[in-house]
TIGU-487573 format. One record per residue (C-alpha): residue in one letter; residue number from 1; x, y, z. Coordinates in Angstrom, 3 decimals, padded with zeros to 6 digits. Example, Ala and Ser with C-alpha at 12.3 -4.5 7.8 and 13.67 -1.06 7.14 Angstrom:
% TIGU-487573
{miza "a" 1 {012.300 -004.500 007.800}} {miza "s" 2 {013.670 -001.060 007.140}} 
//
This chain:
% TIGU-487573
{miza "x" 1 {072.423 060.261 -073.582}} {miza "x" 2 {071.574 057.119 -075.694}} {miza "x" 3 {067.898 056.913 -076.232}} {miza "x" 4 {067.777 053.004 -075.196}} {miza "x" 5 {064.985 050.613 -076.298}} {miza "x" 6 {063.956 050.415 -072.462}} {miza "x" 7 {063.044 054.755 -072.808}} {miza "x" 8 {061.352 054.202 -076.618}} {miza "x" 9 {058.785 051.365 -074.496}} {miza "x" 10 {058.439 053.852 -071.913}} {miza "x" 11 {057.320 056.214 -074.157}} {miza "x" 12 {055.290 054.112 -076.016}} {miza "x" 13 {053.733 053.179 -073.312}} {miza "x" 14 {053.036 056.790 -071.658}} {miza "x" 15 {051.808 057.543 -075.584}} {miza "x" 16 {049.215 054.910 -075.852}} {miza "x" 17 {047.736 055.844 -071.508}} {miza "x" 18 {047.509 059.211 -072.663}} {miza "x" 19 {046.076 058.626 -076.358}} {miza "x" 20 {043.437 056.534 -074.168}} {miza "x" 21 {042.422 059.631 -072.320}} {miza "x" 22 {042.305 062.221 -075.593}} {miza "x" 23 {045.095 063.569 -073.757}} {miza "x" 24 {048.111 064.859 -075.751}} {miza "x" 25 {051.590 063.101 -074.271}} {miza "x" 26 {054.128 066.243 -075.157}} {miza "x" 27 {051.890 068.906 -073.140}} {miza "x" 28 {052.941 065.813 -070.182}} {miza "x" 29 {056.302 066.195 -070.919}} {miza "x" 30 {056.407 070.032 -071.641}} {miza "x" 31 {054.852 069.884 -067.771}} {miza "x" 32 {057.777 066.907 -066.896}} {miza "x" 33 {060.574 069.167 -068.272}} {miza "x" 34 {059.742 072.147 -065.773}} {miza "x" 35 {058.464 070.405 -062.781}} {miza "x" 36 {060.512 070.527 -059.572}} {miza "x" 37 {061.903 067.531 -057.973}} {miza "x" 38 {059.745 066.045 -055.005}} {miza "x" 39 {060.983 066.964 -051.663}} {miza "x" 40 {060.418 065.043 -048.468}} {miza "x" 41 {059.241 068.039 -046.076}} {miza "x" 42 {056.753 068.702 -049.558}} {miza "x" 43 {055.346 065.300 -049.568}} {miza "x" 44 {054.836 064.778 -046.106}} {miza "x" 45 {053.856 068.327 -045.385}} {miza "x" 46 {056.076 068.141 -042.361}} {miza "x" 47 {056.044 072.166 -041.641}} {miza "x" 48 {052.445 071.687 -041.506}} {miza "x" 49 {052.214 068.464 -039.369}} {miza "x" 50 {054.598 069.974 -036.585}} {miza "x" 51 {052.696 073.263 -036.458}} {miza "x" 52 {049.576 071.491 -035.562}} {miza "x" 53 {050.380 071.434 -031.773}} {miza "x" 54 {048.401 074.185 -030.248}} {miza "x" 55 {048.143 073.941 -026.139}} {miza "x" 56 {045.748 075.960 -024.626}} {miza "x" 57 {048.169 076.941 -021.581}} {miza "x" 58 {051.465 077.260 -020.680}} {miza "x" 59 {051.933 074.127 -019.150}} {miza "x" 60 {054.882 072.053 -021.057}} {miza "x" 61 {053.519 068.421 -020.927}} {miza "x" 62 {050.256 069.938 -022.836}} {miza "x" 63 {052.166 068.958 -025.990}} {miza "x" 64 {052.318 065.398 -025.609}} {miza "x" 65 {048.768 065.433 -024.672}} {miza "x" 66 {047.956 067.037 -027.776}} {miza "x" 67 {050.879 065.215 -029.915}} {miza "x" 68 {049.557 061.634 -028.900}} {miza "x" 69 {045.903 061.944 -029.587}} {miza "x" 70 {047.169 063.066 -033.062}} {miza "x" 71 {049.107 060.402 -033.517}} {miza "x" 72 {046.211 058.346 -032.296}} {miza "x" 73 {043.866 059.886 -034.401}} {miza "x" 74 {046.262 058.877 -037.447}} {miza "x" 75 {046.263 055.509 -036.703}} {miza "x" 76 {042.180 055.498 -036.840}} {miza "x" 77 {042.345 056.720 -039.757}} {miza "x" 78 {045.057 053.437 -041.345}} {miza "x" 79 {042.445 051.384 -039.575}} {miza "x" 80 {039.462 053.380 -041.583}} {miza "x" 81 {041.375 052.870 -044.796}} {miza "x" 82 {041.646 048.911 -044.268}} {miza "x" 83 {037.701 048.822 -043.335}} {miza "x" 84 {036.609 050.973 -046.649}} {miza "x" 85 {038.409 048.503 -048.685}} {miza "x" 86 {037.101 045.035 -047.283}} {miza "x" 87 {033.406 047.084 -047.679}} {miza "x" 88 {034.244 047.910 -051.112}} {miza "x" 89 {035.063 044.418 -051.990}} {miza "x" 90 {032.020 043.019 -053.755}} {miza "x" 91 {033.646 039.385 -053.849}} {miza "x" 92 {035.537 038.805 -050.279}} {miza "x" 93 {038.017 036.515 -050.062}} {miza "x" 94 {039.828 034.520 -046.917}} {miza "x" 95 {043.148 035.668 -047.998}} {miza "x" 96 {042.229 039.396 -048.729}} {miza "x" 97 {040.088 039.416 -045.259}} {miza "x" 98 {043.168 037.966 -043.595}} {miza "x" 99 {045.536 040.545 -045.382}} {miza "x" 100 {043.144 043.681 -044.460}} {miza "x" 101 {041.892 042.746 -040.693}} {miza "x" 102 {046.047 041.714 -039.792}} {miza "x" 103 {047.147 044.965 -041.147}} {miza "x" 104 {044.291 046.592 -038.857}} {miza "x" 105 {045.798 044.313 -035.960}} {miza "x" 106 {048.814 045.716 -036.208}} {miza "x" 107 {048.110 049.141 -036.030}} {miza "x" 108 {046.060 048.279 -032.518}} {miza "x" 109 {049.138 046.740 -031.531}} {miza "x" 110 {051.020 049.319 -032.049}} {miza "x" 111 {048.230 052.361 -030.081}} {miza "x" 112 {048.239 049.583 -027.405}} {miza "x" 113 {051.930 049.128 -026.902}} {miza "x" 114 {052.752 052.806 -026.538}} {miza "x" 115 {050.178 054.205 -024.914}} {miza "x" 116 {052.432 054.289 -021.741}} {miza "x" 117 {054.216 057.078 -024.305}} {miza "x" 118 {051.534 059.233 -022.577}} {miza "x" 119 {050.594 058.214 -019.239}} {miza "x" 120 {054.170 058.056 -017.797}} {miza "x" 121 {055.644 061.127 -020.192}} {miza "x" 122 {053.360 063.338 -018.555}} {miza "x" 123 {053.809 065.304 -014.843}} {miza "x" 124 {050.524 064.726 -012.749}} {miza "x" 125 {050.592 067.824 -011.923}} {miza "x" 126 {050.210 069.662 -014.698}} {miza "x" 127 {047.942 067.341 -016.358}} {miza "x" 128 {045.206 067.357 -013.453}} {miza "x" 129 {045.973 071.504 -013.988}} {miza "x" 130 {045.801 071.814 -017.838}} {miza "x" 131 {042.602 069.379 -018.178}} {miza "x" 132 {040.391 072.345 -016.835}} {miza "x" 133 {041.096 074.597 -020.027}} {miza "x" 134 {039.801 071.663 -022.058}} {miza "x" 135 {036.821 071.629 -021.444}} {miza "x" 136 {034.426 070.240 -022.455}} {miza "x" 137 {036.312 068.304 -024.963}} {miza "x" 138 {037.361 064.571 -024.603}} {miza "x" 139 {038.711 062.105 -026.269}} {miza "x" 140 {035.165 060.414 -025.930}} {miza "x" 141 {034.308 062.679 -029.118}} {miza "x" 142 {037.003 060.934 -031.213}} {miza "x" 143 {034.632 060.417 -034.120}} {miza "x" 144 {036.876 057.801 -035.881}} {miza "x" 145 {037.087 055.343 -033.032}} {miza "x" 146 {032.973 054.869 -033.499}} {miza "x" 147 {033.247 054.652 -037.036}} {miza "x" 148 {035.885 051.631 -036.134}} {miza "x" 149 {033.449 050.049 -034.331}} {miza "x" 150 {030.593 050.280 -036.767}} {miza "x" 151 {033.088 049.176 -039.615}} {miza "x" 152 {033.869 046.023 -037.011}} {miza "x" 153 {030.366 044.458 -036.577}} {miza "x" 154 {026.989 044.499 -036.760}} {miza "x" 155 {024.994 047.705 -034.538}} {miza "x" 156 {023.319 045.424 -032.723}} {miza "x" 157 {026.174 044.203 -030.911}} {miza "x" 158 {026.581 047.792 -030.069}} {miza "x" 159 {023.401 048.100 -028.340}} {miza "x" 160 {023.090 048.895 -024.658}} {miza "x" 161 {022.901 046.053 -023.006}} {miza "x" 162 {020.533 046.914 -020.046}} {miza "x" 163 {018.099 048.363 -022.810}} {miza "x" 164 {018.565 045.187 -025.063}} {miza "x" 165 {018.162 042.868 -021.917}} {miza "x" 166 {014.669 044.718 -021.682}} {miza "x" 167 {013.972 045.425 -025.277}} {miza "x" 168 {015.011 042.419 -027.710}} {miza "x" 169 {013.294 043.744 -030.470}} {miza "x" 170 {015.758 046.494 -030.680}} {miza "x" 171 {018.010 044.058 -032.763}} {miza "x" 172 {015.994 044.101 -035.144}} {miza "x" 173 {015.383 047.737 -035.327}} {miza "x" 174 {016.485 050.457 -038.000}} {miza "x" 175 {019.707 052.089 -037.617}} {miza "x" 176 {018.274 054.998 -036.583}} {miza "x" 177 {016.892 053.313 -033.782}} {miza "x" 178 {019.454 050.931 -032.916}} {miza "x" 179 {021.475 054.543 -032.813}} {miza "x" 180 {019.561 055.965 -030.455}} {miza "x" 181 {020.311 052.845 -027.834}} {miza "x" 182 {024.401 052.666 -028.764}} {miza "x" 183 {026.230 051.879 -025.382}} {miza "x" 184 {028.221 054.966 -025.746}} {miza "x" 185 {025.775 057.590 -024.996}} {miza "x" 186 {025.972 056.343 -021.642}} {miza "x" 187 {029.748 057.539 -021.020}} {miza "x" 188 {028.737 061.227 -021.296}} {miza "x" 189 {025.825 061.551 -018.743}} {miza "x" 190 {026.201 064.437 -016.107}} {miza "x" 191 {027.389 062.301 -012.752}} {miza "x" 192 {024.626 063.857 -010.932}} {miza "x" 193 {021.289 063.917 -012.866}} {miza "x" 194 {022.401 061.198 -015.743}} {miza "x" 195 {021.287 064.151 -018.225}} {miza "x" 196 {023.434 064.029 -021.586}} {miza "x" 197 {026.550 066.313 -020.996}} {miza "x" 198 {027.495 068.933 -023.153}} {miza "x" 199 {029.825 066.832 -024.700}} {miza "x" 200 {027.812 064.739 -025.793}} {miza "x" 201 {025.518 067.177 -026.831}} {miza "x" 202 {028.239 068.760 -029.223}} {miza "x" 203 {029.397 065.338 -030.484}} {miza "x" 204 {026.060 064.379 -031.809}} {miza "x" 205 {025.256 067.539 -033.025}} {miza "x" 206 {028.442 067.634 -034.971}} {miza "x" 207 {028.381 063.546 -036.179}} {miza "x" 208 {025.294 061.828 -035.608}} {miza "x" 209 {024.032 062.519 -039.005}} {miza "x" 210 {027.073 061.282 -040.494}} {miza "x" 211 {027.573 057.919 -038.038}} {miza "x" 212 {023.918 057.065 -039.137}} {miza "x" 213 {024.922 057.325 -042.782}} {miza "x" 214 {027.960 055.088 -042.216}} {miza "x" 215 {025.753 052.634 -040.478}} {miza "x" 216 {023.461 052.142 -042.879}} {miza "x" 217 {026.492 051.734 -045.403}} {miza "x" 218 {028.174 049.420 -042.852}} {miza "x" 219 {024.698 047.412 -043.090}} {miza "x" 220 {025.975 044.874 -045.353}} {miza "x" 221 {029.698 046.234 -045.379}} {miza "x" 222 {031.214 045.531 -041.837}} {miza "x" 223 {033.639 043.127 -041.337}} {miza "x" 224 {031.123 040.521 -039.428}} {miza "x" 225 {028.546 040.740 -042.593}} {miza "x" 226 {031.590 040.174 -044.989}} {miza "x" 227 {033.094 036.933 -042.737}} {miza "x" 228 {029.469 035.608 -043.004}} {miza "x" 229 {030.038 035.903 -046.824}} {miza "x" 230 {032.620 033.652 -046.627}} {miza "x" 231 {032.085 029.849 -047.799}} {miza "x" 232 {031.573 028.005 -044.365}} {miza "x" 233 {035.007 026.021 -044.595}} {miza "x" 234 {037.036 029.756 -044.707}} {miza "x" 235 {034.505 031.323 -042.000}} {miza "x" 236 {036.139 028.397 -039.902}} {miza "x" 237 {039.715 029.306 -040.948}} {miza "x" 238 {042.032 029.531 -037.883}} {miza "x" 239 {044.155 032.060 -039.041}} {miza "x" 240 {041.165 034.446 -039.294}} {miza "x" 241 {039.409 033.447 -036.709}} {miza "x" 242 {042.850 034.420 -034.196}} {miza "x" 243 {042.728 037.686 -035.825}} {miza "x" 244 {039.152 038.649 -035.336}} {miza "x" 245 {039.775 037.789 -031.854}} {miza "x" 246 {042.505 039.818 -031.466}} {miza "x" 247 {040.755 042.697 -032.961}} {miza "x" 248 {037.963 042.243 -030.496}} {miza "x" 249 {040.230 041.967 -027.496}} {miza "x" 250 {042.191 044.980 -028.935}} {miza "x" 251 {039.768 047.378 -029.492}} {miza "x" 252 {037.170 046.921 -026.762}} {miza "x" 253 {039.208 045.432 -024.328}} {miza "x" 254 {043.308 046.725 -024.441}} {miza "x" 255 {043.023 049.774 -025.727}} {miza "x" 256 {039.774 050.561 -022.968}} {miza "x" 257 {041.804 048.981 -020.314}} {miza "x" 258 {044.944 051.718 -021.644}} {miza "x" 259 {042.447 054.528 -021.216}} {miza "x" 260 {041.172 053.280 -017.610}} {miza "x" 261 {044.806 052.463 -016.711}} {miza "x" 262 {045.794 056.382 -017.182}} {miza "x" 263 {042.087 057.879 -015.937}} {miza "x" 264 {043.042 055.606 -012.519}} {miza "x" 265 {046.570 056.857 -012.726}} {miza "x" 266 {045.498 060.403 -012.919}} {miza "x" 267 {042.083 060.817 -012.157}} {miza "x" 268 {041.425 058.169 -008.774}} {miza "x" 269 {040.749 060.749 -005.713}} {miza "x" 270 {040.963 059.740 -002.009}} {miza "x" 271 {038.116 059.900 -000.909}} {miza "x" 272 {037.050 061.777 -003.677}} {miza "x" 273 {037.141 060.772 -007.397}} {miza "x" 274 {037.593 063.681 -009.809}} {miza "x" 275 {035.320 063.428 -012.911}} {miza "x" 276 {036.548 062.932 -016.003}} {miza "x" 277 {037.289 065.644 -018.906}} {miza "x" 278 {033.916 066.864 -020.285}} {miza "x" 279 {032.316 064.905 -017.484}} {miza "x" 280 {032.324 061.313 -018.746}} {miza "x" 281 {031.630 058.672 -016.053}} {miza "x" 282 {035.012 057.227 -016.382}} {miza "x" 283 {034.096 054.339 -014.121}} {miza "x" 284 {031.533 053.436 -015.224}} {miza "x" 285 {032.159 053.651 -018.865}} {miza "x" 286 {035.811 053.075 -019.172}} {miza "x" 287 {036.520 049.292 -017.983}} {miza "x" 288 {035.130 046.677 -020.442}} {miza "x" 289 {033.251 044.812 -017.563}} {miza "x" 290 {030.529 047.334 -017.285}} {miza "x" 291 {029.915 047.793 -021.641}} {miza "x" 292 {030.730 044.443 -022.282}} {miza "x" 293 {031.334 045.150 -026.205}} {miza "x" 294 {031.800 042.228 -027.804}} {miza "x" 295 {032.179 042.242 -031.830}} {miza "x" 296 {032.258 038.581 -032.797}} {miza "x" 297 {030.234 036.852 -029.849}} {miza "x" 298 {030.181 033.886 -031.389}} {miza "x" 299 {034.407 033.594 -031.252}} {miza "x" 300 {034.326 033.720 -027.292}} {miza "x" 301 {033.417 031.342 -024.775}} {miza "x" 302 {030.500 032.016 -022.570}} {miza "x" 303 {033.378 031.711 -019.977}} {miza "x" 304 {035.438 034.523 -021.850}} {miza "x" 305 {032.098 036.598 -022.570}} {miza "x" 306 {031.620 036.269 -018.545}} {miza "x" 307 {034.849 037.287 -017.730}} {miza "x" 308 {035.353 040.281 -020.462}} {miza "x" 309 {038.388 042.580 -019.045}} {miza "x" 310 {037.907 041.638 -015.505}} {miza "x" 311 {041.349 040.258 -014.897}} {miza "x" 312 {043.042 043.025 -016.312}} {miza "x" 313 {041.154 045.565 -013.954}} {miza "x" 314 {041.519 043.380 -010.951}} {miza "x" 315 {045.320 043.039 -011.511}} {miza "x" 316 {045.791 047.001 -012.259}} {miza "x" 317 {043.175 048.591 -009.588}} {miza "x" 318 {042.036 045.591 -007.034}} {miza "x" 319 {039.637 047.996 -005.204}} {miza "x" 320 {037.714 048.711 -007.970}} {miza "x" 321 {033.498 047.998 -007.488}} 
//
């Protein structure tokens, strides 16, 4: 083979990145010389990523219960990746904003539009019969869907906001406090007494130490502190503006509304309406009405704020309270 002047500039060039490092280039290419070639199945660990389904009985369907929330979980975590880099970014600008919060969009999009995957792949049946060896997990104690929303705005539009309506100060609280008052917490009380259920119970005992420290990071590193960083002109920017609205409306509106859509589906009893996994009050925490989490209140009309996921519930269950 003809050592071309394209392979001496390589080399060169691998010569002078390792001389930078004190490291010496031929032990590189001893280690080159005997390394195998890169395999797909290595790379993506696929052996691994297919043994990962685990049901708890012997029900069929269990597997695209579990295989969906994993896939779920995996777009979180592209969503996480997109939010660590626009908090990382000391200088923010409109088009890198744009670039990061459409890519996170997207990937909303995409958990919204095939979330039907789920609720109409799976037999009723043996869904309403599997659900009782879950418990008390829930997808309520999907840790990365909280850190979404504290990489989205500021806490205090993640308040409760019957306590807020009685307690303004609490927007100006600490973290710790404001944590203490989240609207979540309210999902996982025991129908009955409104005690904390013990899903919540293990969820905060396994993450609340680690969702205060991301708040207080997320203090001046959420998307709604960064916009604010913007130069007035490019905090007005159309273009952006569309796409923090669709991230609202995606994440506290669709994807809810996906979630109520299958608890309805499989959950709605006549007379009687069987309780959520772990306990959560479905109903009362599940359609955006009731929570009214809004990221970016100052995108949305009063009008819009007023009418947050009503239409969608009307039009799906019209007997709903």
């Amino acid at each position: 083979m003809e050592i071309t002047p394209e392979i001496v500039s390589r080399i060169k060039q691998l010569d002078e990145k390792y001389q930078a490092m004190g490291q010496d280039m031929v032990s590189y290419l001893d280690g080159l010389i005997h390394m195998d070639y890169l395999k797909y199945w290595d790379y993506v660990h696929t052996d691994t990523l297919l043994s990962l389904q685990n049901p708890r009985t012997n029900f069929p369907d269990e597997k695209i219960f579990i295989m969906y929330h994993q896939i779920t979980e995996l777009f979180f975590k592209l969503c996480i990746h997109e939010f660590e880099q626009i908090a990382a970014e000391d200088k923010i600008t409109l088009p890198f904003l744009v670039n990061k919060i459409n890519r996170i969009v997207r990937y909303f999009d995409g958990l919204v539009t095939t979330y039907d995957i789920m609720v109409d792949g799976m037999d009723k049946e043996q869904f309403l019969k599997f659900r009782m060896a879950l418990l008390p997990a829930s997808g309520f104690q999907s840790a990365q869907y909280r850190m979404i929303e504290l990489h989205s705005t500021d806490m205090a539009n993640l308040i409760n906001k019957d306590y807020v309506s009685k307690n303004p100060g609490i927007r100006d609280a600490s973290v710790t406090d404001k944590y203490e008052h989240i609207y979540w917490k309210a999902g996982a009380t025991e129908l009955a007494t409104g005690r904390k259920t013990l899903t919540l119970k293990q969820f905060e005992e396994k993450y609340k130490d680690e969702f205060v420290r991301l708040a207080e990071s997320c203090v001046k590193g959420n998307v709604y502190a960064k916009v604010r960083t913007l130069p007035a002109a490019d905090q007005k920017n159309p273009e952006l503006i569309k796409l923090l609205r669709e991230l609202d409306a995606n994440v506290n509106v669709n994807w809810c509304l996906m979630h109520y859509k299958s608890a309805v589906r499989y959950l709605q009893g006549d007379p009687d309406i069987i309780a959520a996994t772990g306990g959560t009050n479905w109903q009362k925490y599940l359609p955006p009405r009731f929570q009214r989490v809004i990221f970016y209140p100052e995108l949305w009309t009063e009008e819009e704020k007023a009418e947050w996921g009503k239409t969608w519930v009307k039009k799906i269950v019209p007997n709903v309270v």
